[in-house]
Structure formats: C-alpha cells, structure tokens
C-alpha positions in Angstrom: 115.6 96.3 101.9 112.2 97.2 103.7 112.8 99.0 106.3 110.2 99.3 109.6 110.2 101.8 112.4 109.6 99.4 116.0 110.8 99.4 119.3 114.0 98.1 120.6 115.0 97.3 123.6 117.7 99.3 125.5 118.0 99.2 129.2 116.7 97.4 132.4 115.7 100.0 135.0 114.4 97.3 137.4 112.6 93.8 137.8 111.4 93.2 134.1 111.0 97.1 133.0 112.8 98.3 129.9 113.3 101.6 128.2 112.9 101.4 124.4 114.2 103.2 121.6 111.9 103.7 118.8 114.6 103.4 115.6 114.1 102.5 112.1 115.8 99.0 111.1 115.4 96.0 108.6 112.4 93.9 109.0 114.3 90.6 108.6 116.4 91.7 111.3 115.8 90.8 115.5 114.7 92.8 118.2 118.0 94.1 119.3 120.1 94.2 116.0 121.6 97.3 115.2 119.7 100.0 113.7 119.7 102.1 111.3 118.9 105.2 112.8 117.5 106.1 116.3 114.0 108.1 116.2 112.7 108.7 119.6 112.6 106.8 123.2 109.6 105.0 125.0 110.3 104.9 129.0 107.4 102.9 130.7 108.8 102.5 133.8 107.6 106.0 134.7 104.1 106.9 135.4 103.1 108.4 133.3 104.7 106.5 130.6 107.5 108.9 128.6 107.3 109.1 125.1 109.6 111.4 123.2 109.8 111.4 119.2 111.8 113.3 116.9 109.0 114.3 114.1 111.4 115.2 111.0 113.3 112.0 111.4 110.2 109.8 111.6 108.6 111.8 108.2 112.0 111.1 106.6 111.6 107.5 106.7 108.0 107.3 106.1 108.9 109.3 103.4 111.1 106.5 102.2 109.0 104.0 102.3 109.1 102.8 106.1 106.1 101.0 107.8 105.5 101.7 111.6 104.6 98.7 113.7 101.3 98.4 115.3 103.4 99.3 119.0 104.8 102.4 117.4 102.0 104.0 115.4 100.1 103.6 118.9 102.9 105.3 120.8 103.1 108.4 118.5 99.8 108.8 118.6 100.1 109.2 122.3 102.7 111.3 121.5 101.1 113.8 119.2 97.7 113.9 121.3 100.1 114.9 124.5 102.1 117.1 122.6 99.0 118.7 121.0 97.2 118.7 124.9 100.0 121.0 126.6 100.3 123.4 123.6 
C-alpha cells in the first residue's frame, strides 16, 4: 500500500472556506476517506493562514516510505520557516 501525506478536508467555517487536516492515507483512496493517521491542521480561513504540524509524526511516515503532496510539502515549509522566524 503506498501511502501519501495530503490534505483532507474537515469543516466549513463559512461560504466556501475549509479547515484541513494534513493526515497520511492511501493514494488510491479520495479526498475525504478515512485516514490513517492525523499529522497536523491547515486553517486558511484565518489571516494569517494557521498551519500546525506535528514533526515526529510526519518523520515517522516519511520514514516509511510516505510521499508528501505538492500542497503539503509547500505548507510545511511554511511551517518550518515560521516556526524557525519566532524562535
């Protein structure tokens, strides 16, 4: 089973603007099929957009042999520079 780290959808907070979880789940399965495991949360209904990641969880699946999606390798970047910014 190849597994990929990507966005799912979770919640409308108003007029076509979702929160995401960033989760690690089959790549033959949809958009909002169960996961496997929940890694972080993407909120871009806020300004700035909120971005929160748990680090050891992602390395454990990249680790396994996960891919990020394009979306997701963006978003922790983001992440990571912020992170890195307020330190």
């Amino acid at each position: 089973m190849e597994v990929r780290i990507r966005l799912q959808r979770a919640g409308k907070v108003s007029k076509s603007r979702y929160n995401y979880r960033i989760v690690a789940m089959s790549r033959n399965k949809g958009r909002d099929s169960r996961n496997l495991e929940i890694i972080g949360h993407y909120d871009a209904a806020r300004n700035p957009a909120v971005i929160g990641v748990n680090y050891e969880k992602l390395q454990k699946w990249l680790d396994n042999g996960a891919s990020m999606s394009d979306t997701v390798r963006t978003l922790v970047k983001k992440s990571k520079k912020a992170s890195s910014q307020s330190a």
